[in-house]
C-alpha positions in Angstrom: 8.6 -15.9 -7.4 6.6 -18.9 -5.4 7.9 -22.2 -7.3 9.7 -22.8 -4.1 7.6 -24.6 -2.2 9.1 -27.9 -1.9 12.7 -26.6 -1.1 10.8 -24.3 2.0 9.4 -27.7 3.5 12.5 -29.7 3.3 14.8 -26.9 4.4 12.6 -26.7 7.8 12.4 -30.4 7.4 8.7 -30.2 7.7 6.3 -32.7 6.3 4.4 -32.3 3.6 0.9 -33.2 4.9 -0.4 -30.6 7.6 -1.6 -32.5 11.0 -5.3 -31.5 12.3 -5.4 -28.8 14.8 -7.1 -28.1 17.6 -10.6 -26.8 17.9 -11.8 -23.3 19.8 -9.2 -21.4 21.4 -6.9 -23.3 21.7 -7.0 -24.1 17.5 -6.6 -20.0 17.4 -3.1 -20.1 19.4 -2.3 -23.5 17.8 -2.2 -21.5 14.2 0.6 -18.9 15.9 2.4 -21.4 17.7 3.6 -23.2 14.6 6.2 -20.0 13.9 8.0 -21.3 17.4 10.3 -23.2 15.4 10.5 -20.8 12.7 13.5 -19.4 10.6 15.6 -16.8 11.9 15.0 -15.6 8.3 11.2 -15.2 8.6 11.4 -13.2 11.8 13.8 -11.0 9.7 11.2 -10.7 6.8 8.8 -9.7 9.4 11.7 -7.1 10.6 12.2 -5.3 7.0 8.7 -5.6 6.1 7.4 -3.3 9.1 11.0 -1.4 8.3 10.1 -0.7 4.5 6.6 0.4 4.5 7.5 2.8 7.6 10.1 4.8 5.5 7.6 4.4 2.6 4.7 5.7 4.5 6.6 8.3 6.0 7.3 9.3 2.6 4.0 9.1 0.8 2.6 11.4 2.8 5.5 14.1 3.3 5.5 13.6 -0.7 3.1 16.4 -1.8 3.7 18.8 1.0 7.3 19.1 0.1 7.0 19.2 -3.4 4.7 22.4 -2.9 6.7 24.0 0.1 10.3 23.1 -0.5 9.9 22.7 -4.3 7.9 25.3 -5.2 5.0 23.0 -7.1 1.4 24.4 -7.2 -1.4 21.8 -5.7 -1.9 20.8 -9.4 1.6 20.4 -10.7 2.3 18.3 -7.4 -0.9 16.1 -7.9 -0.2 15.1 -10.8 3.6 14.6 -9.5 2.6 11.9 -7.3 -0.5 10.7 -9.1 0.7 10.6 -12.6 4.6 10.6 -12.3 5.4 9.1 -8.6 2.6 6.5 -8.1 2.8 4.8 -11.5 6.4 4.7 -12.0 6.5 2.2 -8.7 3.4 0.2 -9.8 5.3 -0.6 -13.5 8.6 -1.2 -11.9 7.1 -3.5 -9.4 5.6 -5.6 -12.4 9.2 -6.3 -13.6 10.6 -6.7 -10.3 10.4 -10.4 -10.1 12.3 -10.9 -13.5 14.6 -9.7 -11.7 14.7 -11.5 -8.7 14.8 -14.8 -10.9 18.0 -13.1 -12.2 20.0 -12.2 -9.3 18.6 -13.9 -6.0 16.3 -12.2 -4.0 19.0 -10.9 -1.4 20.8 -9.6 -3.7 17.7 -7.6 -4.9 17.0 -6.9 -1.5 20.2 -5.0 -1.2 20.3 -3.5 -4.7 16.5 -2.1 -3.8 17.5 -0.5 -0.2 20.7 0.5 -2.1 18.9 2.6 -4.6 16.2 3.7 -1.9 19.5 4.9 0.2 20.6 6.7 -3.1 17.6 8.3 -3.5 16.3 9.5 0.0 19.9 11.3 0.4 19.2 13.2 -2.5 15.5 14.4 -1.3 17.2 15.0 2.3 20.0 17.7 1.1 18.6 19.0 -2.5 15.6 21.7 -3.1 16.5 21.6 -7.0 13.6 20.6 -8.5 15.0 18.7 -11.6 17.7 17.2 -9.3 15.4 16.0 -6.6 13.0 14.4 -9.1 15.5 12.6 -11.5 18.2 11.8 -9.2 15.4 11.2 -6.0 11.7 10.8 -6.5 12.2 8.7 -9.7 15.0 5.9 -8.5 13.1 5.7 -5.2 10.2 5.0 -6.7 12.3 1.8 -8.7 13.9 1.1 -5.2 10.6 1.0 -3.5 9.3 -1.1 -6.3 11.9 -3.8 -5.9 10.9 -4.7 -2.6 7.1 -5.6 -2.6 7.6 -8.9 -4.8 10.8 -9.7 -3.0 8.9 -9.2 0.7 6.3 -11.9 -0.4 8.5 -14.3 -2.0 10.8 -14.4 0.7 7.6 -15.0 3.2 7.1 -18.0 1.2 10.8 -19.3 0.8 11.5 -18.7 4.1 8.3 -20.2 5.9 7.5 -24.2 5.8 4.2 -25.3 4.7 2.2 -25.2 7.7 3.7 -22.1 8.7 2.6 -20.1 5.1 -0.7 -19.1 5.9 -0.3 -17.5 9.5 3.3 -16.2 7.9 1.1 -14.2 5.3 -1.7 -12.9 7.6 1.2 -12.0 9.9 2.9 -9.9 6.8 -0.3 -7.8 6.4 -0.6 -7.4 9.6 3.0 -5.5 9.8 2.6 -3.8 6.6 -0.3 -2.1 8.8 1.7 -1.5 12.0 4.4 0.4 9.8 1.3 2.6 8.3 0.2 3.6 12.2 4.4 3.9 13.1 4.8 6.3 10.1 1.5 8.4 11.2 3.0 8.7 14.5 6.5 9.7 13.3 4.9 12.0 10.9 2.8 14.0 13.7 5.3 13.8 15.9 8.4 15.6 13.4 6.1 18.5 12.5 4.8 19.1 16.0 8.0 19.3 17.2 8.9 21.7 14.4 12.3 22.5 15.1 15.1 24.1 13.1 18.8 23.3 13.3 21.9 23.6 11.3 24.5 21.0 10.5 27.7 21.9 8.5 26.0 25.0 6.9 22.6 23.0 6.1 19.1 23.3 7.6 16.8 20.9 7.0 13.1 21.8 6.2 10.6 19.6 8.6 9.7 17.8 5.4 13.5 17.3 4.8 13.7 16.4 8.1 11.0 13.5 7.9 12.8 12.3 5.0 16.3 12.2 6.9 13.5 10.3 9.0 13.2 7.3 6.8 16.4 7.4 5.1 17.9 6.5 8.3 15.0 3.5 9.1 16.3 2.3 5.5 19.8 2.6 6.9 18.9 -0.3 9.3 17.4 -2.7 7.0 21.1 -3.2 5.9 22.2 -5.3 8.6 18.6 -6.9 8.6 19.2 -8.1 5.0 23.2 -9.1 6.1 21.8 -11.3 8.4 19.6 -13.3 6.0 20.8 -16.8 4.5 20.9 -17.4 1.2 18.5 -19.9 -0.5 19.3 -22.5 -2.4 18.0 -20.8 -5.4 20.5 -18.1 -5.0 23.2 -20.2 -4.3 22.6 -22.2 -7.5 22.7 -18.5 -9.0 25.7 -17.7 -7.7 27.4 -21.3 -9.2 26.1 -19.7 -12.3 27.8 -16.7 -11.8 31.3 -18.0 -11.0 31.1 -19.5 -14.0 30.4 -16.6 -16.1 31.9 -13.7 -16.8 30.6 -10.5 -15.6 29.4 -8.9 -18.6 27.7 -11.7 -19.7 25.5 -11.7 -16.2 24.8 -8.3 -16.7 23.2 -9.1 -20.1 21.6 -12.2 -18.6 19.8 -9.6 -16.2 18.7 -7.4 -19.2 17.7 -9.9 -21.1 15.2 -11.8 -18.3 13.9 -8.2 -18.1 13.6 -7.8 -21.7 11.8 -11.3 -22.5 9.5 -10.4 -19.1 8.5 -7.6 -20.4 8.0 -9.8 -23.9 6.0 -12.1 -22.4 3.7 -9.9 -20.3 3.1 -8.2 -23.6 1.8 -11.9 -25.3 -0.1 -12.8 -22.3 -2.0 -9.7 -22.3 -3.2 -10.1 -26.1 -3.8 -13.4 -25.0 -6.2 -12.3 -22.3 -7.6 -9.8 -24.4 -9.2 -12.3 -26.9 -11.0 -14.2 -23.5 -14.3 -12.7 -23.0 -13.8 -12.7 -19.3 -11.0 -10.4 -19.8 -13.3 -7.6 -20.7 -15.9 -8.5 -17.5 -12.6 -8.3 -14.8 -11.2 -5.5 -17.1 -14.4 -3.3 -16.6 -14.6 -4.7 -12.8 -11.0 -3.5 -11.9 -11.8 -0.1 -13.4 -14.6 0.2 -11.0 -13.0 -0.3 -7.9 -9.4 2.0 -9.1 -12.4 4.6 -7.8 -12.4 3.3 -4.0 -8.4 2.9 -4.2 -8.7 6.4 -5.2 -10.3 7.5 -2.1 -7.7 5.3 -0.5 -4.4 7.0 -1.9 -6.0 10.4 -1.4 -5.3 10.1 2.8 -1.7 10.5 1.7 -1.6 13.0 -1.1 -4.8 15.3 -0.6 -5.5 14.8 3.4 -2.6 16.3 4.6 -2.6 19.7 2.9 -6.4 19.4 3.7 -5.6 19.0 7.0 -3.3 22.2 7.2 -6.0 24.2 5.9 -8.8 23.9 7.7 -7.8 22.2 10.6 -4.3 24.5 11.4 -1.1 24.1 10.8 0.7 20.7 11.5 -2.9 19.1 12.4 -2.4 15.0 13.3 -3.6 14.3 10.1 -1.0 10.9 10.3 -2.7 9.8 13.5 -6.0 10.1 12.0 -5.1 8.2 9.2 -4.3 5.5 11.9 -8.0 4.8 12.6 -8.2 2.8 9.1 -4.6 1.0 9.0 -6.1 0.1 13.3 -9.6 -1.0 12.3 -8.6 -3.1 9.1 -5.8 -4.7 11.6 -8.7 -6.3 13.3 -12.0 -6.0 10.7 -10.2 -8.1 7.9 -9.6 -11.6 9.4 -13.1 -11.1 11.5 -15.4 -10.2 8.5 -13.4 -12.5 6.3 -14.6 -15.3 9.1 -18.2 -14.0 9.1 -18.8 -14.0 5.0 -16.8 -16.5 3.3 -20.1 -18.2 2.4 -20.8 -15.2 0.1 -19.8 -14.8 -3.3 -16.9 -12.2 -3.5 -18.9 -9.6 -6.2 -21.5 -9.1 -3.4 -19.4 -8.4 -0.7 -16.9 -6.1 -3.2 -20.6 -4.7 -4.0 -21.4 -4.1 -0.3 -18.4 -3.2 0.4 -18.1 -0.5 -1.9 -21.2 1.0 -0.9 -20.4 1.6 3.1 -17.2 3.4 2.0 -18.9 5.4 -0.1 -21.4 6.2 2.5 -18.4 6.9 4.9 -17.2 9.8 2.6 -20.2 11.5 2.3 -19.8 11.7 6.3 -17.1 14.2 5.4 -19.5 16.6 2.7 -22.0 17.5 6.0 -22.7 20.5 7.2 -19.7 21.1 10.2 -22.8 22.6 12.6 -24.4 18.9 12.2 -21.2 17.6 14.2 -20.1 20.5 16.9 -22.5 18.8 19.5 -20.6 15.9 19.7 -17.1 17.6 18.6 -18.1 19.4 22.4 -18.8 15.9 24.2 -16.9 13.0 25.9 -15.7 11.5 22.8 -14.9 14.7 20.9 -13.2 15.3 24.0 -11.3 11.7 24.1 -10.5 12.4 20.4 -9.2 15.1 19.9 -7.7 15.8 23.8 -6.5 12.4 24.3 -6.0 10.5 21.2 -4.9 13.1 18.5 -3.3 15.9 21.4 -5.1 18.7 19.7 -5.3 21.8 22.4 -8.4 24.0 22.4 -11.8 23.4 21.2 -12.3 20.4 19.0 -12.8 21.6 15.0 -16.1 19.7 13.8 -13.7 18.0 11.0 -12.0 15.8 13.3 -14.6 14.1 14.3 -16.2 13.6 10.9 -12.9 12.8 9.9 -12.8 10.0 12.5 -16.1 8.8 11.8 -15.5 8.4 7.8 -12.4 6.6 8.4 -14.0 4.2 10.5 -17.0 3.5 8.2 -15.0 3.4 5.0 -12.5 0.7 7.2 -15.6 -1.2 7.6 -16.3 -1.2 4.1 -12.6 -1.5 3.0 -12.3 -4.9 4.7 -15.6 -6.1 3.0 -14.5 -5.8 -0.5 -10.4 -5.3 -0.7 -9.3 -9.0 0.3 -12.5 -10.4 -2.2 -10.9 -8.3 -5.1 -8.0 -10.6 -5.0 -10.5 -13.6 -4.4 -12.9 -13.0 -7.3 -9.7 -12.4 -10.1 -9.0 -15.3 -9.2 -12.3 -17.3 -9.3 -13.3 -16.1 -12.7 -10.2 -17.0 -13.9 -9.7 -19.9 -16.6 -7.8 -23.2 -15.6 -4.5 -22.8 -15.5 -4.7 -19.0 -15.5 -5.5 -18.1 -12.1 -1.6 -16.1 -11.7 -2.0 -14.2 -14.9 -5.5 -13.2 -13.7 -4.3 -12.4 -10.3 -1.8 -10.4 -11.6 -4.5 -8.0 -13.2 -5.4 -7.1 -8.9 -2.5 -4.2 -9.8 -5.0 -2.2 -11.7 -7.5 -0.9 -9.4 -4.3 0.5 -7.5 -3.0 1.8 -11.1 -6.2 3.4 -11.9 -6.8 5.0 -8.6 -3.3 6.7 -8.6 -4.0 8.1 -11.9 -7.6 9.3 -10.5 -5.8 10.8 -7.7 -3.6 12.8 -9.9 -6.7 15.0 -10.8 -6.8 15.8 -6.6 -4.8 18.6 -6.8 -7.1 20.4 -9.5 -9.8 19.3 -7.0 -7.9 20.5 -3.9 -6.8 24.1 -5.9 -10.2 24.8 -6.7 -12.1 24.1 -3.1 -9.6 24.0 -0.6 -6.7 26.6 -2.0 -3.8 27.6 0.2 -4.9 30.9 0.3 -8.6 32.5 -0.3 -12.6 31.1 0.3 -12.6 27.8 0.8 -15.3 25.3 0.5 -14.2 21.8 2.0 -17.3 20.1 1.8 -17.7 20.9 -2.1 -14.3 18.8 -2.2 -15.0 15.7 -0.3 -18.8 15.7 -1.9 -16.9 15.3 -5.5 -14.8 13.0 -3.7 -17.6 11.1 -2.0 -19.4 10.8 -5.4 -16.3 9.2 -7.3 -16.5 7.0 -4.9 -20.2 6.1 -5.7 -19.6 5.2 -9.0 -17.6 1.7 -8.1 -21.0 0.4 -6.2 -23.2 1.8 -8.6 -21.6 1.0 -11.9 -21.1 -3.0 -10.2 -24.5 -2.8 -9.5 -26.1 -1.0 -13.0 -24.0 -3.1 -15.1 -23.8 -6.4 -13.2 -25.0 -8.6 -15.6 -22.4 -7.7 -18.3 -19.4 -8.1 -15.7 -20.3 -10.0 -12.8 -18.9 -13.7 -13.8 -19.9 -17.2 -12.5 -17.4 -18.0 -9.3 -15.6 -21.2 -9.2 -17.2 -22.6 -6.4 -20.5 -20.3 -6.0 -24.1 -21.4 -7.0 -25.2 -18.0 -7.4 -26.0 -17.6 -10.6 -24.5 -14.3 -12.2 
């Protein structure tokens, strides 16, 4: 997926060794102004990027509503849908997405991803069958979905010369977080507007509706990808193919898939017998409880938010505030503690968005005075177009969300950083590809949600809200305290870092 480096700088004709750049300001705009001259195809891998994880987005968090109110699922059933069934699926496929990229180009996987993704949101659009829209939607767009995260990145690195990689990268992250605020938008705005019509006999549900939604944004990535040039890996691929026949490519594909799935097998019974492997292991499953609280603004916030907050409540544009604040936290705290070893800042880190979460586990009478002031007013008037008298929640809602950015932007990117500090020479990829487990782990937390959700927050009866977000806020608390109780059997030395561990 990035052995391409080379081939990017001489297809840009860019040299090899990077010039100095300006200091101050005018270094800041120097490290944008190197994408002047880049690729058509870059800009396009900008384009689908902010195109995929809108439809994506849109989906995640239409995904439990409509799998209780079209479906017919209870809140457990469709917790454990999205946290057990949904959620993993796409995190397994994505692991042996690139195996096949390396068999078929990554254009062509581009296509055959939005193809399947195509497939799939069709089905979810017309279909309230619940075997139907699982096997035949939910399931192949969770492999669709899957195909384009390691194609996105490796195409950001094909496509971008060597001094224009880094900005390229910060620039992906940067969309994939525009597409999160899009997607809360377009979410708000289809079930405010709530309308019913009929075409040809059908009438789509408003969750059907924000489906039809992002089945037609993944419509447009089509010409998007058309426009893209082939490498010069994929045209070497296609040489390949010409001169093979067609079933024989088809078990080339199946066979790179196989013998990647072989191999991740033997390099994981490799790791196993490292003792560092048991330090990151235990470290991973500690933070899998802060991507927990994470997943849970798309599958337990919105039917939260329909409960206690009223019907259609912008739960989308409060789940903005984080995707807004880490926009511009990340780079700037980055900046500010890059001196510091990566376990103290995932430690610190931790801690303030576990703090943020117990925000939400108040008392609601603690928060009415300044629900009823200027900024309750700007909130909830203004920013999130409630009508009426401001509910309590939203702005402990808004107030979590921004703490537990703040803490989110401290320890997520230093995750990634520490994997790979800890890691053995020569194993730094194999490490960094264990980063996928906090992410599996918390989607398999979540799936316990709708248990959680059923039993505080039911759709009908008492409910108890702040009993729910304190169990929430203290699963939370168990990835700072855990990395702090059993630092010295996991923290490891840093490459780098004179802290001792």
């Amino acid at each position: 997926m990035r052995r391409q480096a080379k081939e990017n700088a001489a297809a840009a004709g860019a040299p090899d060794a990077l010039p100095p750049l300006p200091h101050g300001f005018a270094g800041f705009l120097a490290k944008f102004s190197v994408l002047k001259n880049a690729q058509r195809e870059l800009w396009l891998t900008f384009l689908i990027k902010f195109l995929i994880y809108t439809a994506y987005s849109i989906t995640n968090k239409t995904m439990v509503l409509w799998l209780s109110r079209d479906l017919g699922f209870n809140d457990q059933a469709a917790g454990a849908l999205v946290g057990w069934v949904w959620a993993p699926a796409m995190t397994v496929f994505t692991l042996l997405a690139g195996s096949l990229t390396d068999a078929i180009g990554l254009r062509r996987t581009f296509f055959l991803g939005v193809a399947i993704c195509t497939f799939a949101r069709s089905v979810m659009v017309v279909t309230t069958i619940p075997w139907l829209a699982l096997t035949c939607g939910v399931l192949p767009l969770a492999v669709g979905e899957a195909l384009g995260t390691p194609v996105l990145l490796a195409a950001t690195r094909i496509y971008s010369t060597t001094q224009q990689r880094s900005i390229s990268f910060s620039i992906i992250y940067m969309v994939m977080n525009i597409g999160y605020v899009a997607a809360g938008w377009i979410f708000d705005y289809v079930r405010e507007l709530n309308v019913s019509f009929t075409f040809f006999g059908f009438t789509p549900t408003t969750h059907q509706q924000l489906f039809l939604v992002s089945l037609t944004i993944e419509i447009v990535i089509f010409p998007a990808i058309y426009f893209l040039r082939r490498s010069e890996e994929d045209k070497s691929r296609d040489d390949e193919r010409a001169a093979a026949a067609t079933g024989g490519f088809l078990w080339h594909i199946v066979g790179t898939v196989r013998q990647s799935a072989i191999d991740t097998i033997q390099l994981f019974r490799q790791l196993v017998g490292q003792s560092a492997f048991a330090r990151i292991l235990a470290f991973f499953l500690l933070i899998g409880f802060l991507k927990a609280i994470f997943l849970q603004m798309d599958y337990v916030f919105p039917k939260f938010g329909d409960r206690v907050l009223g019907p259609h409540a912008p739960v989308g544009k409060l789940a903005n505030i984080n995707a807004i604040f880490i926009i511009v936290l990340v780079p700037t705290i980055g900046a500010l503690t890059q001196r510091f070893a990566a376990y103290r800042m995932v430690v610190i880190g931790g801690a303030i968005c576990a703090a943020g979460v117990f925000i939400m586990a108040l008392p609601t009478a603690w928060f009415t005075p300044l629900a009823n002031s200027w900024f309750g007013d700007w909130l909830g008037h203004s920013y999130l177009g409630v009508t009426g008298n401001i509910h309590p929640y939203y702005v402990m809602a808004a107030l979590y969300l921004a703490v537990f950015s703040v803490g989110e932007a401290f320890y997520s990117p230093r995750v990634y950083e520490y994997a790979a500090a800890i890691a053995p020479p020569g194993q730094e990829a194999s490490y960094g590809a264990l980063a996928y487990l906090p992410f599996l782990i918390g989607k398999l937390l979540v799936g316990t949600a709708g248990w959680i959700l059923a039993a505080f927050c039911p759709a009908e009866g008492p409910r108890r809200p702040a009993m729910m977000w304190l169990i929430f806020a203290l699963a939370a608390s168990v990835a700072p305290i855990g990395l702090i109780v059993f630092r010295r059997y996991i923290r490891v030395s840093e490459a780098g870092r004179e802290e001792p561990a």
